[in-house]
C-alpha positions in Angstrom: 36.4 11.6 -152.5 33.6 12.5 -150.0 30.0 10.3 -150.2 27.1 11.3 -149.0 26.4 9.0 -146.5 22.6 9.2 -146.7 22.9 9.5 -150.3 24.5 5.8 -150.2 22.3 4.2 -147.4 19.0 5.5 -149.8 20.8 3.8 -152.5 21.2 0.5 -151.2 17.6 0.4 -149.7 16.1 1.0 -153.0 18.5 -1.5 -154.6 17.0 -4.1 -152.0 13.5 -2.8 -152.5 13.9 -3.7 -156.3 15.1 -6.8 -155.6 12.6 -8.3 -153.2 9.8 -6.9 -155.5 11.7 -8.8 -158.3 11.8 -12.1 -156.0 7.8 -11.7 -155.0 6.9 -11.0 -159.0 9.1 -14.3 -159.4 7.2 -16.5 -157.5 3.9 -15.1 -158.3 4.6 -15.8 -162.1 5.8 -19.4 -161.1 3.0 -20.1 -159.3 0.5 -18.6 -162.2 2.6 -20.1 -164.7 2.9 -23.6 -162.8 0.5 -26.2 -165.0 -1.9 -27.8 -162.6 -0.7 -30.8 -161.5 -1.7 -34.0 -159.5 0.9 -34.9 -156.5 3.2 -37.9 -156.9 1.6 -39.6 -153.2 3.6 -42.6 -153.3 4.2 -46.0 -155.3 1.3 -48.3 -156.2 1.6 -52.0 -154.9 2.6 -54.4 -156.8 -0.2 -57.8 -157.4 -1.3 -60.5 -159.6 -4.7 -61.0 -159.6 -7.1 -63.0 -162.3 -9.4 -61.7 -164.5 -12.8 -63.6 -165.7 -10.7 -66.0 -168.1 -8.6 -67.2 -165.5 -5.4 -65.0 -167.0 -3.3 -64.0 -164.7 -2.7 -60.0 -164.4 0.5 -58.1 -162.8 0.6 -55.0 -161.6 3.3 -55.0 -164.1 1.2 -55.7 -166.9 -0.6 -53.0 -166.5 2.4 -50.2 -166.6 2.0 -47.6 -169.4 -2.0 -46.5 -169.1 -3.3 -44.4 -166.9 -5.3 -46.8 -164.2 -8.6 -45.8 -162.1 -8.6 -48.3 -159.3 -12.0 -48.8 -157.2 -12.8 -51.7 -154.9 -15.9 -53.9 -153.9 -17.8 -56.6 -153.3 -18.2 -58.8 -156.7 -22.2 -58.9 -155.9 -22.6 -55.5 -154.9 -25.9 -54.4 -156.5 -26.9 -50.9 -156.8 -23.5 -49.9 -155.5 -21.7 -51.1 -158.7 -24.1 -50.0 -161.1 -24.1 -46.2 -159.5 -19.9 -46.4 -159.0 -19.3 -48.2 -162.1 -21.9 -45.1 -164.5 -19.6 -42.4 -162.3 -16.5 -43.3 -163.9 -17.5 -44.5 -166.8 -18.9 -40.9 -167.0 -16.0 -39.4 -165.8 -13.5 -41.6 -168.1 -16.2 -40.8 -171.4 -15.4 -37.1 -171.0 -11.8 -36.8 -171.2 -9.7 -36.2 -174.5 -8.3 -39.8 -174.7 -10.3 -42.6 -173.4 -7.9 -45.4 -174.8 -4.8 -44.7 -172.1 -7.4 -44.9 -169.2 -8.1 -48.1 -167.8 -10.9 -49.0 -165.3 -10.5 -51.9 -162.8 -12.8 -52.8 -160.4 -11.0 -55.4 -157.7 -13.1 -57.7 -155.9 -12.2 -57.1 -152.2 -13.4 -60.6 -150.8 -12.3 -64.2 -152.1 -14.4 -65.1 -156.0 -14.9 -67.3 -158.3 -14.2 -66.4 -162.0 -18.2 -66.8 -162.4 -18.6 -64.3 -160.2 -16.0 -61.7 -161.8 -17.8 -62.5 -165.4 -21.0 -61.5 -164.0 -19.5 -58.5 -162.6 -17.8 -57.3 -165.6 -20.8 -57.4 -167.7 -22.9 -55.5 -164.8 -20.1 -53.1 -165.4 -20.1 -53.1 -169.3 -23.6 -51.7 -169.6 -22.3 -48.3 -168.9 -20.5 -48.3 -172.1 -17.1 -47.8 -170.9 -14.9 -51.7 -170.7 -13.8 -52.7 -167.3 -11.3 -54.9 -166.1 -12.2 -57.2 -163.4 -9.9 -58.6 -161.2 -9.6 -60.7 -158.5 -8.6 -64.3 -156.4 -9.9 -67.1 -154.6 -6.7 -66.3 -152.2 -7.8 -64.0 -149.0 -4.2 -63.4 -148.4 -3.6 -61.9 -151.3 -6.5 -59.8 -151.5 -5.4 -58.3 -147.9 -2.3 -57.5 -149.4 -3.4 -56.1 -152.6 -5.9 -53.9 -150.8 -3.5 -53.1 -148.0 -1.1 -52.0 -150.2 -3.9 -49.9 -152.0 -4.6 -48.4 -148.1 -8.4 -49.8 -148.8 -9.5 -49.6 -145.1 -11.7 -53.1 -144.3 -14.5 -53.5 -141.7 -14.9 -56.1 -139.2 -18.4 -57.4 -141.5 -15.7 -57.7 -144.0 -16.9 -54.8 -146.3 -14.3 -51.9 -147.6 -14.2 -48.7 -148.4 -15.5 -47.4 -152.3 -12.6 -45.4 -152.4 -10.8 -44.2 -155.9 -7.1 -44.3 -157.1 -5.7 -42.7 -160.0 -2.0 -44.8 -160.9 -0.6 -43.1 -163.5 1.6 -45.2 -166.5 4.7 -45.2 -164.4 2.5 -47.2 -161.3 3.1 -43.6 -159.0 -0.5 -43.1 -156.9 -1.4 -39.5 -157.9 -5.0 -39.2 -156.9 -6.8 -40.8 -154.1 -10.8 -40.3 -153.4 -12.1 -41.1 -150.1 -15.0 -39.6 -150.8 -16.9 -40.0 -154.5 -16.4 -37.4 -156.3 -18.4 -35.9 -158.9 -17.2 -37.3 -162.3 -16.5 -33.6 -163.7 -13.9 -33.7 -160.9 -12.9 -36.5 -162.1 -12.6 -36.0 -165.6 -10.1 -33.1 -164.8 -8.2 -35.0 -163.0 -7.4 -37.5 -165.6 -7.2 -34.9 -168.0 -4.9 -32.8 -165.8 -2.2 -36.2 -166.0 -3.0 -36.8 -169.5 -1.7 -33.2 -170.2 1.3 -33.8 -167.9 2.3 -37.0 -169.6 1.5 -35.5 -172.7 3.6 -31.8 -172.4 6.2 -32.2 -170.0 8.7 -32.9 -172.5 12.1 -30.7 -173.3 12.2 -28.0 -171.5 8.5 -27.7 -169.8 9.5 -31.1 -168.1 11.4 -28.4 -165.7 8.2 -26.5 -165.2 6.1 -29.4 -164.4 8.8 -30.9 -162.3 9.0 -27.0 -160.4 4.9 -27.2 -160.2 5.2 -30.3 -158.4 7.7 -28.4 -156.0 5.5 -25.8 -155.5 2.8 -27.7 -154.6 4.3 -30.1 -152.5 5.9 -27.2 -150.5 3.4 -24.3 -150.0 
């Protein structure tokens, strides 16, 4: 039986045709489709630092909320009271304000006097803090090494922000302050991750993270 030759090669470039349209509609659709996510950067550091009672707390302690991590100077002024309104902001505007924790760690070597002073600075925003901290310098330089909090030769650091999320995986990182509606998304974005990806979407947050990670 004779086939038109042409007939067949027109055939077979319409058949591809179809298919890389198919494959481009595909991954437009995953990527519309994809939940907004925040990027798993890497694993939070493990610590054990005090809190104004003198109670020990572990990094460990803390798994299962949703942690906003800042550091400074326990007698920081102006700086804590502008930092410590941002995310108390930020934290008042999301959905569920009871799996976000704040924690401010002190970045140089205090006394618990000095971590009860700061916490109640920090209170007056309206939003609870934990305050944390030790009379140890070496484990402070560990705890903010860990954290990648870059230190200055007057001994100051960086105000930077972390977002941990309940499994102690670094998924947001703020070199920069950002405004506290960015911030509120944020958390809201990982609330609704931890909330949704269950069943089946799990695979659709899990491809989001893919996506993101690789284009």
């Amino acid at each position: 039986m004779f086939v038109d030759r042409g007939w067949f090669i027109m055939v077979r470039r319409l058949a591809l045709i179809v298919v890389l349209l198919l494959a481009t509609l595909s991954i437009v659709w995953s990527a519309l489709a994809a939940p907004r996510v925040l990027p798993r950067l890497r694993l939070a550091p493990g610590f054990g630092l005090e809190d104004p009672s003198g109670k020990l707390v572990s990094s460990d302690s803390l798994r299962g909320q949703i942690l906003v991590v800042t550091f400074g100077s326990a007698e920081c002024g102006t700086d804590c009271a502008s930092r410590g309104q941002l995310l108390a902001t930020a934290v008042a505007g999301t959905e569920t304000t009871g799996r976000v924790e704040l924690i401010w760690i002190a970045s140089e070597p205090v006394s618990r006097e000095q971590l009860a002073v700061l916490s109640e600075t920090l209170a007056q925003h309206g939003h609870p803090w934990r305050v944390l901290g030790s009379s140890d310098r070496r484990e402070l330089d560990l705890t903010l090494s860990g954290f990648r909090v870059p230190r200055h030769p007057d001994g100051t650091v960086d105000p930077i922000i972390v977002i941990v999320d309940p499994l102690g995986i670094v998924r947001a990182e703020y070199r920069i302050a950002p405004s506290p509606e960015m911030l509120t998304r944020d958390l809201e974005a990982l609330e609704r991750e931890i909330r949704e990806s269950q069943g089946m979407r799990r695979y659709l947050y899990e491809a989001a993270h893919l996506f993101r990670c690789y284009v």
